[in-house]
Residue frames relative to the residue before (quaternion, step in Angstrom):
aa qw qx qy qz dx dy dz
X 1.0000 0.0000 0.0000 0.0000 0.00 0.00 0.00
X 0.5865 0.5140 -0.3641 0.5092 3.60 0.94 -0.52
X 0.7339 0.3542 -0.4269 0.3921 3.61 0.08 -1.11
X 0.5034 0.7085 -0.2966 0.3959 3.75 1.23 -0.28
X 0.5206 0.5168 -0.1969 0.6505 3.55 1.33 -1.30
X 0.8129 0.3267 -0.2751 0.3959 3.92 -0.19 -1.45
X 0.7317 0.4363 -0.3242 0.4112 3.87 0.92 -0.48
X 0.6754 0.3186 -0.5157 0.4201 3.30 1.24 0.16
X 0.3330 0.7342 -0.3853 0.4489 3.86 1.18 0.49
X 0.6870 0.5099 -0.4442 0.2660 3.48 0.51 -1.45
X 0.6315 -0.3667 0.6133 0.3010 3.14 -1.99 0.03
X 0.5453 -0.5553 0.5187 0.3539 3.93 -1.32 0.63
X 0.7214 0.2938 -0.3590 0.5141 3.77 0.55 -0.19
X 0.3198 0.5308 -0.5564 0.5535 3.71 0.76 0.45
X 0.9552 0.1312 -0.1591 0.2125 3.04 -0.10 -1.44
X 0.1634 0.7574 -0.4482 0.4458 3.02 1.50 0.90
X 0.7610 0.4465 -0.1484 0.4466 3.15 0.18 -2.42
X 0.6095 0.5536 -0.3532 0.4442 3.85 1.02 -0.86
X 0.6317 0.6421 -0.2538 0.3524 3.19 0.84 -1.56
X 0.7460 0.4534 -0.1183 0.4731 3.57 1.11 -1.39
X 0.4930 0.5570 -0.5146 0.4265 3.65 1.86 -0.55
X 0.6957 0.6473 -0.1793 0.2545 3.11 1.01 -1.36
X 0.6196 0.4265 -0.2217 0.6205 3.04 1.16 -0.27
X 0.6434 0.4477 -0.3853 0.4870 3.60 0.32 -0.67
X 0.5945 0.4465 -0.4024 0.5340 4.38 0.98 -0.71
X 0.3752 0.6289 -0.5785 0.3592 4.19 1.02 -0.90
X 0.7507 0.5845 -0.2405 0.1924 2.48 -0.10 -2.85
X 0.6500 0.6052 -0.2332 0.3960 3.48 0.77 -1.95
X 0.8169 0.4054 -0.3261 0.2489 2.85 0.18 -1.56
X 0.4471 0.6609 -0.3794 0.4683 3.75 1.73 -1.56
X 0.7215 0.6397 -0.1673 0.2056 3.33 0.36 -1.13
X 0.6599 0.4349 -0.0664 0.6090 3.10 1.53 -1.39
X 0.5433 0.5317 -0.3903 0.5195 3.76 1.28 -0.72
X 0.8850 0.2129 -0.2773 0.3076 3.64 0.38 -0.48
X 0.2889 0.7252 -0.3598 0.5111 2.70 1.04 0.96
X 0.7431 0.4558 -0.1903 0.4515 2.84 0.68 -1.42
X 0.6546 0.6353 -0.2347 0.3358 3.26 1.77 -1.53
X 0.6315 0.5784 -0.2409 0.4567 3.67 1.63 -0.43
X 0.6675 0.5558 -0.2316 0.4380 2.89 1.07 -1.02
X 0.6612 0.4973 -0.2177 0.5178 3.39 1.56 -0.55
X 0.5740 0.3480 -0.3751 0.6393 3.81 1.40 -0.17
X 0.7237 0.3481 -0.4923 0.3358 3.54 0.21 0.02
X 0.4235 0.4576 -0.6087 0.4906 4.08 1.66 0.24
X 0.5567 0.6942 -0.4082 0.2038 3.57 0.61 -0.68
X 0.8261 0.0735 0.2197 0.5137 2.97 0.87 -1.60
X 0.2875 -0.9161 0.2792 0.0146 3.55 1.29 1.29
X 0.7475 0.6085 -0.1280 0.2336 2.74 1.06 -1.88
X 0.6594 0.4006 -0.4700 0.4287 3.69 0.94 -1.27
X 0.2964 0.6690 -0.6490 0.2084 4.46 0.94 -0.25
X 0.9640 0.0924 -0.0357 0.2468 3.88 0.48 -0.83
X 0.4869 0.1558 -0.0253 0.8591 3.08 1.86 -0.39
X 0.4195 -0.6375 0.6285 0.1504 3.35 -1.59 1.34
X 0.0465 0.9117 -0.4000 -0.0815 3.69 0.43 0.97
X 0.6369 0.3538 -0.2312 0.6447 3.48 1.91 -0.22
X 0.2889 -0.8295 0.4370 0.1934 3.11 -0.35 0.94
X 0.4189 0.8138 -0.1965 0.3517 3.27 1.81 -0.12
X 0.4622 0.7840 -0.0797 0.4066 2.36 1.99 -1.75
X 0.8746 0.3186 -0.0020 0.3654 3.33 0.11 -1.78
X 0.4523 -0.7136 0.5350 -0.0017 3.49 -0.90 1.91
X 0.1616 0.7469 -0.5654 0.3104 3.45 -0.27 1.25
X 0.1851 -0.6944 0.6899 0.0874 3.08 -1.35 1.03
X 0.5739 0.5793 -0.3988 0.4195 3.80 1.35 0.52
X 0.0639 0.8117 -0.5293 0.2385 3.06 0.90 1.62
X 0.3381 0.7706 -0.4710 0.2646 3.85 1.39 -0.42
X 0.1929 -0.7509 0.5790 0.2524 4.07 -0.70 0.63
X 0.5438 -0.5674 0.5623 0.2573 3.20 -1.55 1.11
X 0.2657 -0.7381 0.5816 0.2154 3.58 -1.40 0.90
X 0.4757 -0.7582 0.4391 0.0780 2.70 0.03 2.22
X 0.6459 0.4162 -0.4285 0.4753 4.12 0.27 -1.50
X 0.8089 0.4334 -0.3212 0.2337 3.89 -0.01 -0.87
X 0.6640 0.4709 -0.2525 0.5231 3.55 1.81 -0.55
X 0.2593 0.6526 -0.4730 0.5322 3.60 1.99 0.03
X 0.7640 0.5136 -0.0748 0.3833 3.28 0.27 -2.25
X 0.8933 -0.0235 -0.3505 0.2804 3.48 0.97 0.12
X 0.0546 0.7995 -0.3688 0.4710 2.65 1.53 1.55
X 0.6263 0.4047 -0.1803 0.6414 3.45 1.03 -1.62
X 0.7347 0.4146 -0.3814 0.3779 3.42 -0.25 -1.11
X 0.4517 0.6400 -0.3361 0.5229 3.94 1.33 -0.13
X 0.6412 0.6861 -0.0366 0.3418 3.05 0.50 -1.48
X 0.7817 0.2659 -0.1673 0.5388 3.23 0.19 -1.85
X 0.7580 0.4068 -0.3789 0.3412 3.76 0.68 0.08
X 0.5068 0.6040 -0.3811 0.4828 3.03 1.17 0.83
X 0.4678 -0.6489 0.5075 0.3203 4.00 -1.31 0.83
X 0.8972 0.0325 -0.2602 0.3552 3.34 -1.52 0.83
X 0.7837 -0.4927 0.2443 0.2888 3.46 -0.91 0.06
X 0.2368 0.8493 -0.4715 -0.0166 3.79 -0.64 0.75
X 0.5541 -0.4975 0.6616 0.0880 3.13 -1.75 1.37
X 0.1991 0.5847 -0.7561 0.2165 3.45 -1.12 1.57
X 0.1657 -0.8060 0.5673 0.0315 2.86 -1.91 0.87
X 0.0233 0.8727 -0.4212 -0.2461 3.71 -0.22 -0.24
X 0.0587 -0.9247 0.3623 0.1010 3.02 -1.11 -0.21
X 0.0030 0.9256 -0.3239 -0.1958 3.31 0.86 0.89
X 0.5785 -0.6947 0.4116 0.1153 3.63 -0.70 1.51
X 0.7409 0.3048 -0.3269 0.5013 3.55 1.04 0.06
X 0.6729 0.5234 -0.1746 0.4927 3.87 1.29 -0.38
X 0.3266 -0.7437 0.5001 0.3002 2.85 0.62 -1.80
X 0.4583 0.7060 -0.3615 0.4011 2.96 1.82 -0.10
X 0.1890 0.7238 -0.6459 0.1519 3.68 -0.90 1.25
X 0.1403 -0.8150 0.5620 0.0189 3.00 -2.04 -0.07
X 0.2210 -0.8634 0.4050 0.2040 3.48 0.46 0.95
X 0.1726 -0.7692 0.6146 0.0301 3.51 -1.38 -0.07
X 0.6069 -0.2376 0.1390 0.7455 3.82 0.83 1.44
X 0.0771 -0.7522 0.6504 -0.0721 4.17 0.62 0.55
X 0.8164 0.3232 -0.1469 0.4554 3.15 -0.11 -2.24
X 0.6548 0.5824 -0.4691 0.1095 4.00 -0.06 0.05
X 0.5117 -0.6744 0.4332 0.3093 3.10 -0.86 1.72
X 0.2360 0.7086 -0.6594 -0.0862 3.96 -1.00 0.82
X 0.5588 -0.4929 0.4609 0.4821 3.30 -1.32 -0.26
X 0.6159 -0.7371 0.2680 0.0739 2.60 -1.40 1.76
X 0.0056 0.7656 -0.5869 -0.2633 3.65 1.87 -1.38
X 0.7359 -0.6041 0.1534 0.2644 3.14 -1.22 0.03
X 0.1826 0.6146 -0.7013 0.3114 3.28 1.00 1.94
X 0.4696 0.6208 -0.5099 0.3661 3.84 0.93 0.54
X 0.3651 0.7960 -0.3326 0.3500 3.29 1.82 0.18
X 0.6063 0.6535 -0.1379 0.4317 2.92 1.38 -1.43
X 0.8956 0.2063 -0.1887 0.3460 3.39 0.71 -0.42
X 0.5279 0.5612 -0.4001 0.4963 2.80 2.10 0.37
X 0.2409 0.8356 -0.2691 0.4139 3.30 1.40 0.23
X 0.7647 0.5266 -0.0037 0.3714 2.61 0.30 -2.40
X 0.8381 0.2211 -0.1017 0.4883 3.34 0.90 -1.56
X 0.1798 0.7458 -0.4339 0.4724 3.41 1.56 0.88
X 0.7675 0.3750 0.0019 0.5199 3.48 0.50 -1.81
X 0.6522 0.5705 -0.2460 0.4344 3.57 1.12 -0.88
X 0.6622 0.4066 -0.1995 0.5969 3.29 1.68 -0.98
X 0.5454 0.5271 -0.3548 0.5466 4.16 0.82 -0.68
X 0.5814 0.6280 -0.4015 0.3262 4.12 0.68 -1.04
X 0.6763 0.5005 0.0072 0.5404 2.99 1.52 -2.54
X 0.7124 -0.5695 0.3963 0.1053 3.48 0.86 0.00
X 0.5211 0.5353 -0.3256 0.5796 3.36 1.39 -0.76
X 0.8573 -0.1793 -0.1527 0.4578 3.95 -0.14 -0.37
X 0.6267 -0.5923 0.4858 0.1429 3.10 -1.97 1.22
X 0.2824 -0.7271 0.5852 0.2217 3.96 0.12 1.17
X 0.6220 0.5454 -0.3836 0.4105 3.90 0.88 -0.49
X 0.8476 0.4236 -0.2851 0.1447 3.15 0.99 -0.42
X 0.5880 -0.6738 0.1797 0.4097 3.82 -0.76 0.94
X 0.2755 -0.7560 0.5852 0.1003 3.26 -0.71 0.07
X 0.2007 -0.8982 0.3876 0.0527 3.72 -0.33 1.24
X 0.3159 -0.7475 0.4849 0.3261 4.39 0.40 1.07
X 0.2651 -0.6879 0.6730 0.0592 2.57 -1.26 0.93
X 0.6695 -0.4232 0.5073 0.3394 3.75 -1.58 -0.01
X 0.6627 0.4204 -0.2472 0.5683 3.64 0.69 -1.24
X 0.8006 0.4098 -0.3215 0.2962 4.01 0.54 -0.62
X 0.4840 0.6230 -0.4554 0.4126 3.45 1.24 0.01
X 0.0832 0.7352 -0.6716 -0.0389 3.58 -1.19 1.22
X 0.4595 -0.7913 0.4016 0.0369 3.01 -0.79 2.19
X 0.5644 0.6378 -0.3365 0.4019 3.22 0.60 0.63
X 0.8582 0.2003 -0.0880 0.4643 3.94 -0.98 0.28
X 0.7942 -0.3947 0.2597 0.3820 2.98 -0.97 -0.68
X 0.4944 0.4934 -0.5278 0.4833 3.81 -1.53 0.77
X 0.1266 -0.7550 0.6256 0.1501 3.35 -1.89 0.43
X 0.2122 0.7487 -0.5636 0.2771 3.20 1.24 1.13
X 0.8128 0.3608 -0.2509 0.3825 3.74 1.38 -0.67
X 0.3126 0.7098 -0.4499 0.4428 3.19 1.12 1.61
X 0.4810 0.7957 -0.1590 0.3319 2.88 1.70 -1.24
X 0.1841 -0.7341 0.5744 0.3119 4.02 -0.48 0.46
X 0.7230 -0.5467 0.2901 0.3071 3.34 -1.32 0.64
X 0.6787 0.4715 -0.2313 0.5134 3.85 -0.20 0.34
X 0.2214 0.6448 -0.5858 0.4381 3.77 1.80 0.25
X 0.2535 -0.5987 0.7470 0.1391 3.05 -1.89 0.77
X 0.0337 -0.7214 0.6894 -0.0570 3.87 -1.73 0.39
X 0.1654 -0.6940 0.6247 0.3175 3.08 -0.87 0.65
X 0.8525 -0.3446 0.1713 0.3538 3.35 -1.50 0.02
X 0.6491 0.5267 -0.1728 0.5209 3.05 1.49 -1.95
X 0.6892 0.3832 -0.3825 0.4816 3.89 0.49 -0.44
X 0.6628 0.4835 -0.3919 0.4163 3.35 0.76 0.45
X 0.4968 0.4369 -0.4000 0.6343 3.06 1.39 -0.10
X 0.6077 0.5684 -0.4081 0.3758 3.73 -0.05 -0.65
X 0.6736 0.4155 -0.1435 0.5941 3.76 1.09 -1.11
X 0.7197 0.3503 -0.4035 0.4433 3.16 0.82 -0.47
X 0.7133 0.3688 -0.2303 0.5497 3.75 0.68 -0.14
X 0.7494 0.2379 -0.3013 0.5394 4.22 0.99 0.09
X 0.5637 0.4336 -0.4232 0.5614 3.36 1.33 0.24
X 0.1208 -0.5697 0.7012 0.4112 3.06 0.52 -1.31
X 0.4432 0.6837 -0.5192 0.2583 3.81 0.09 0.39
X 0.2339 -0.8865 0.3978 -0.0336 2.78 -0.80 2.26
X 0.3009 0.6472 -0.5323 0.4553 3.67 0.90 1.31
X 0.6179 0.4139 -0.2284 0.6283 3.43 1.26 -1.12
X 0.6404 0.3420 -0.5117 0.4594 4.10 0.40 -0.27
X 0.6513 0.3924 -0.4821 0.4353 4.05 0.52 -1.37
X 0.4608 0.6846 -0.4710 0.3117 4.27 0.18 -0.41
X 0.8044 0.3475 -0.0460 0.4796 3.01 0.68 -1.54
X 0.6841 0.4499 -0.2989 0.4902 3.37 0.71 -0.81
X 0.6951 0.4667 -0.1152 0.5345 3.63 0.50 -1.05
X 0.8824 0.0546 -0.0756 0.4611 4.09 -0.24 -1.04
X 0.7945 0.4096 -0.2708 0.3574 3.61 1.19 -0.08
X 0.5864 0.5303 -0.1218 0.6000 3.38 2.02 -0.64
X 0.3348 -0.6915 0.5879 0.2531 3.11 0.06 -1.65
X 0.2746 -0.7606 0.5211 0.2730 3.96 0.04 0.78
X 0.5935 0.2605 -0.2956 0.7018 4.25 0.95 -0.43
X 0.6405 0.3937 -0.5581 0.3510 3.14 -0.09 1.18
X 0.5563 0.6238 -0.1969 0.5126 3.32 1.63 -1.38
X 0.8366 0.3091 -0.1795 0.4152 3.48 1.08 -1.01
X 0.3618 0.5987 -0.4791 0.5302 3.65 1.62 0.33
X 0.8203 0.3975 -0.2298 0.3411 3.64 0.62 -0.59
X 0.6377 0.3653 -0.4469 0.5101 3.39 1.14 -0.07
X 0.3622 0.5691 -0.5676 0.4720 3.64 0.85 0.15
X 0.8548 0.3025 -0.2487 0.3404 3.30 0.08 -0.85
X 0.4819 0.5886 -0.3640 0.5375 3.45 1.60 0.05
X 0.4810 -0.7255 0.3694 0.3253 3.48 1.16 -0.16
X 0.3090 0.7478 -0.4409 0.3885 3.44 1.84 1.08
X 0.2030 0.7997 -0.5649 0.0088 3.71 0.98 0.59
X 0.5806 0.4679 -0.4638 0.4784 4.23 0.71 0.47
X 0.5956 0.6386 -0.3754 0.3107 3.12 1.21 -0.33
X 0.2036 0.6658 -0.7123 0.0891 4.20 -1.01 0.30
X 0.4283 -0.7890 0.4366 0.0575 2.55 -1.19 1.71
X 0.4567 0.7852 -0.1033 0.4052 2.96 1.58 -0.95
X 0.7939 0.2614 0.0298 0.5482 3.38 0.94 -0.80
X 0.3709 -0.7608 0.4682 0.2538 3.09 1.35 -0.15
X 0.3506 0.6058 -0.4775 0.5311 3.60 0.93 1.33
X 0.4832 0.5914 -0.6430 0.0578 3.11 -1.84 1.00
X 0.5426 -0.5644 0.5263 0.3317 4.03 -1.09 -0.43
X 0.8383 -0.2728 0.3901 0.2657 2.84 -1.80 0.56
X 0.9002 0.1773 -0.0387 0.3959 2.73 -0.01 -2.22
X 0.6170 0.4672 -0.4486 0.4468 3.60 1.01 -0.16
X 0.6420 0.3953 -0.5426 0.3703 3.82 0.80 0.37
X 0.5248 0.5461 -0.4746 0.4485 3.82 1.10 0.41
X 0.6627 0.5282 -0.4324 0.3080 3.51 1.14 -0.13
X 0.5798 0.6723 -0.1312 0.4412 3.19 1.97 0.07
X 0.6615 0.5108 -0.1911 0.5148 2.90 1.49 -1.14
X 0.6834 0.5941 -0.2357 0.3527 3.19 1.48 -0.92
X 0.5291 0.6082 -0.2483 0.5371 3.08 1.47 -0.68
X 0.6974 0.4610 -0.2897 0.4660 3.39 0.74 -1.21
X 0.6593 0.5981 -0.2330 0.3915 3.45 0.67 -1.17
X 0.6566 0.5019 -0.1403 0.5453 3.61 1.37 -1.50
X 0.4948 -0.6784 0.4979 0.2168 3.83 1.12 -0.41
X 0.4701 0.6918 -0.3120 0.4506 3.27 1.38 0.67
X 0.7638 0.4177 -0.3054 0.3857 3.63 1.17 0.00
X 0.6416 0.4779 -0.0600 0.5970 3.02 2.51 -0.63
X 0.4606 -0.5114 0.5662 0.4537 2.90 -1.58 -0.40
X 0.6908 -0.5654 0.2393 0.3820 3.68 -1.14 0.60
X 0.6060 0.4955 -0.2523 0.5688 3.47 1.21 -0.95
X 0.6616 0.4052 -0.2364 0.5850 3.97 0.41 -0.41
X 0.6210 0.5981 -0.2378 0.4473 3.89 0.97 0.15
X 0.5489 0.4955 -0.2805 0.6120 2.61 1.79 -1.05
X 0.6347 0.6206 -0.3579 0.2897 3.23 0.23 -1.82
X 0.5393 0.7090 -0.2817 0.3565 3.73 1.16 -1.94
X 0.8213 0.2825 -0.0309 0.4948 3.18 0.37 -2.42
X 0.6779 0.4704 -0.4359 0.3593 3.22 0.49 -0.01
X 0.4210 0.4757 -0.5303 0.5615 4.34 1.47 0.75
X 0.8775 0.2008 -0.3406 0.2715 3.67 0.35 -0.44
X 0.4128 0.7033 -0.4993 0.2927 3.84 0.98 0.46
X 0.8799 -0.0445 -0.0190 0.4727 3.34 0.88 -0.07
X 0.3129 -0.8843 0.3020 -0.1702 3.29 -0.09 2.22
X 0.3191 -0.7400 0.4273 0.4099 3.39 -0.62 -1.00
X 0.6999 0.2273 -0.3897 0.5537 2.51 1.18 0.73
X 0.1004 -0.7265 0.6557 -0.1792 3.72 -0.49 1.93
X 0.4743 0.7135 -0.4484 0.2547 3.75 0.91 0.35
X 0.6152 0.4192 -0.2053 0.6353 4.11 1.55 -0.10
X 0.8981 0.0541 -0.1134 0.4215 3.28 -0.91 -0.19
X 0.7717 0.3046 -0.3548 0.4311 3.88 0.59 -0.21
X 0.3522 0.7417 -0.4485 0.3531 3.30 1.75 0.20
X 0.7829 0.2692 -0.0546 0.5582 3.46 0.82 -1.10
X 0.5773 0.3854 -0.4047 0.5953 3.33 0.87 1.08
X 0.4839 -0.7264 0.4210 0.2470 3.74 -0.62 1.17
X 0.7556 -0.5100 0.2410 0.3331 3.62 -0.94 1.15
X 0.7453 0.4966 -0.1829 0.4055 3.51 0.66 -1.33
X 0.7204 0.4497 -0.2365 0.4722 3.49 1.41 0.09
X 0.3976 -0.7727 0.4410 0.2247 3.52 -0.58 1.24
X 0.0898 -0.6695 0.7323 0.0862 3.29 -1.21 1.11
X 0.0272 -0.6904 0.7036 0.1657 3.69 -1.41 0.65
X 0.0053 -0.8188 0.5321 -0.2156 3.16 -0.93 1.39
X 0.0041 0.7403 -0.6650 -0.0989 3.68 -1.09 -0.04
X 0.2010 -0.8432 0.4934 0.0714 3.26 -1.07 1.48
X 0.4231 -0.8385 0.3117 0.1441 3.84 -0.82 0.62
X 0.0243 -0.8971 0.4368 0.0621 3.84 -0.12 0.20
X 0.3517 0.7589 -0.5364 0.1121 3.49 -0.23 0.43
X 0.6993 -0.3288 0.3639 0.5200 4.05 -1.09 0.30
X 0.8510 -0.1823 -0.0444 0.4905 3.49 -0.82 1.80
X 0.6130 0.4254 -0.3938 0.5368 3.99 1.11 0.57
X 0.1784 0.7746 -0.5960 0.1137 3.33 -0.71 1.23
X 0.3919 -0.8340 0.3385 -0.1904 3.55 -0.09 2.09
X 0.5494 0.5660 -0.6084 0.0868 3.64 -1.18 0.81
X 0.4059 -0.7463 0.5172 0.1037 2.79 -1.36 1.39
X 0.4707 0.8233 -0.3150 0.0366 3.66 -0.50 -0.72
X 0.3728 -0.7206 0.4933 0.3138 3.89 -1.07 0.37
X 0.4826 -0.6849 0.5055 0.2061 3.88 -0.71 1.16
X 0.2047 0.8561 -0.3964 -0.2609 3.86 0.26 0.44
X 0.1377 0.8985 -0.4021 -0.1095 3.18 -0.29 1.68
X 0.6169 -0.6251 0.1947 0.4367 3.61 -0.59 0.91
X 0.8747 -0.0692 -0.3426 0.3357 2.36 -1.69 1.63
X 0.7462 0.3047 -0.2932 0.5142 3.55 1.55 0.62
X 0.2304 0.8432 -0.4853 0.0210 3.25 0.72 0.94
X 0.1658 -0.7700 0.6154 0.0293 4.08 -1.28 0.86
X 0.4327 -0.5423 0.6841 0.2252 3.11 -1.65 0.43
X 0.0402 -0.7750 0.6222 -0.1030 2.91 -1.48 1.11
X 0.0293 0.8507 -0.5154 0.0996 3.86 0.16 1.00
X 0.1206 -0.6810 0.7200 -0.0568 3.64 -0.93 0.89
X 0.1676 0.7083 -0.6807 0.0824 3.54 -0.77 1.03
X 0.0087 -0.7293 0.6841 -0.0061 4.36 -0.85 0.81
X 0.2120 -0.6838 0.6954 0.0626 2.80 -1.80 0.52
X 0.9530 -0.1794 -0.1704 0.1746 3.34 -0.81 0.23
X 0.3795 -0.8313 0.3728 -0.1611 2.24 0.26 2.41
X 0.2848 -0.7835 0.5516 -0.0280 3.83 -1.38 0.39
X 0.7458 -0.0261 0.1022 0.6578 3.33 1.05 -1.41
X 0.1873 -0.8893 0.4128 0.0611 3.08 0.11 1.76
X 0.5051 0.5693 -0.5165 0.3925 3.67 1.53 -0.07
X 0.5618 0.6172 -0.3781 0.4006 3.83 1.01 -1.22
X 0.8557 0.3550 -0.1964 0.3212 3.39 0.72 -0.79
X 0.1273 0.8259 -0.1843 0.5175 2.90 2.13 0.28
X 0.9100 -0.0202 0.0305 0.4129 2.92 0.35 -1.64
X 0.2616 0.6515 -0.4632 0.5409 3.12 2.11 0.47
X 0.5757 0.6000 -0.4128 0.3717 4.28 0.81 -0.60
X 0.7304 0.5773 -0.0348 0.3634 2.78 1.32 -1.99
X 0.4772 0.6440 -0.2889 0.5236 3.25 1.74 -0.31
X 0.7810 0.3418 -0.2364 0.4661 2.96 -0.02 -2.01
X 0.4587 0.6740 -0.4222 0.3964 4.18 0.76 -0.38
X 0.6667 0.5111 -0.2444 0.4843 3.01 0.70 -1.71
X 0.6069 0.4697 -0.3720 0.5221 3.70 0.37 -1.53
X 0.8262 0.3190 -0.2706 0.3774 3.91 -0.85 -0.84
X 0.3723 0.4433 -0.4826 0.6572 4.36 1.17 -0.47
X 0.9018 0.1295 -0.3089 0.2729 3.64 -1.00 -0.73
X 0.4255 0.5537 -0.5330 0.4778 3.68 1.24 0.28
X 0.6851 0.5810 -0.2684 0.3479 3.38 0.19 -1.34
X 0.7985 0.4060 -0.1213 0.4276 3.66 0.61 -1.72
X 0.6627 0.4293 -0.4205 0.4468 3.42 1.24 -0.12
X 0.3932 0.6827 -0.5423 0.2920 3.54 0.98 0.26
């Protein structure tokens, strides 16, 4: 009741100076609401904070289409000077603009079959069926001595939890931690019921067979937040952004820019798959070869064609 009495009292420059408090708290207040209002779509939606997992998500006036026939054209012209045979694919994640190169050929996968045991790793932990907390105990019978990883150094009776086995299995590339999972913790007819349904229909898991393009039908999903929950998506993409092996595709793609990927190796197969996520243009990019010889040359024959499509892409 007083401040009522004094404000019908004031003086015109009182109520000026009042007039302007009064406005200046408005201002604040407009101010602080939207603030608040972002900060609440980003508890909402967490995910684009590090990886652009909805592509929906992402506000861009770089809608411009890549001239696919001429980066095809020097892609190939890459290519044709190179030894044995390669299967590339793109895909650009905000258009749709792509272009394949031997896309559909069925090769052995090495261990870009990682990628989709992965996938249904997280797909099954989302639903509840397995507990990423839980340990897991090596056995004698599970060590496969061979390639890459130092899980098979290990004496028998090593504990792991699940999730550090994924982690090794996708920054080591270490393939005691992939046959674990795939084989005694998943289920191989389980691993393959789901990339069928991911829309891997070259894909067999079993055999160690798939494509180019049917490992972008995976990544994309993964990448888009479609096989997880958002928080467990991260967790996913965040074993394959940075590896030990960064010697193909992020070679030819400057330092400051995440690539999630997973690279492959087998007699005369030398492999990387992955989506580039750059802002507000992020693509898939997959290099798969077959008989191969000199697997450093081709190495950096990856690291090329990378290079070529980063500077198509970024000058858009």
């Amino acid at each position: 009741m007083d401040s009522f009495v004094t404000r019908n009292f004031e003086s015109k420059s009182s109520k000026n100076n009042r007039l302007k408090g009064i406005l200046f708290i408005f201002t604040g207040l407009i101010v602080i609401a939207a603030i608040v209002k972002v900060n609440s779509q980003q508890l909402i939606n967490p995910v684009i904070e590090s990886h652009a997992l909805s592509v929906k998500e992402i506000k861009t006036e770089k809608n411009k289409g890549i001239p696919i026939a001429e980066l095809k054209e020097k892609v190939n012209n890459e290519i044709n000077t190179a030894e044995g045979t390669y299967s590339v694919y793109f895909y650009d994640l905000i258009t749709g603009d792509n272009f394949g190169i031997n896309e559909e050929l069925i090769l052995t996968a090495a261990s870009v079959n990682k990628i989709p045991i992965l996938a249904a790793l997280y797909y099954y932990a989302e639903k509840g069926v397995i507990d990423l907390d839980k340990m897991i105990t090596l056995q004698a019978s599970d060590i496969q001595d061979y390639g890459t990883g130092s899980i098979r150094y290990d004496k028998p009776g090593t504990s792991y939890s699940i999730k550090t086995l994924a982690r090794l299995m996708m920054e080591k590339s270490d393939n005691t931690a992939a046959y674990l999972l795939a084989s005694e913790i998943i289920g191989l007819s389980e691993i393959q019921k789901l990339a069928e349904d991911w829309g891997m229909s070259q894909t067999n898991i079993n055999d160690n067979k798939s494509s180019v393009r049917d490992i972008f039908s995976v990544l994309n999903k993964m990448y888009k937040g479609e096989i997880t929950s958002p928080e467990l998506t991260l967790e996913m993409l965040g074993f394959m952004d940075d590896s030990d092996f960064e010697d193909r595709i992020p070679k030819g793609i400057p330092p400051n820019i995440t690539v999630i990927h997973k690279t492959g190796n087998e007699v005369g197969n030398v492999h990387d798959t992955g989506i580039i996520d750059l802002p507000d243009r992020p693509y898939y990019l997959g290099v798969m070869t077959t008989d191969i010889t000199n697997e450093e040359e081709t190495k950096k024959k990856i690291a090329r064609i990378s290079q070529i499509v980063f500077s198509e892409v970024a000058s858009l």
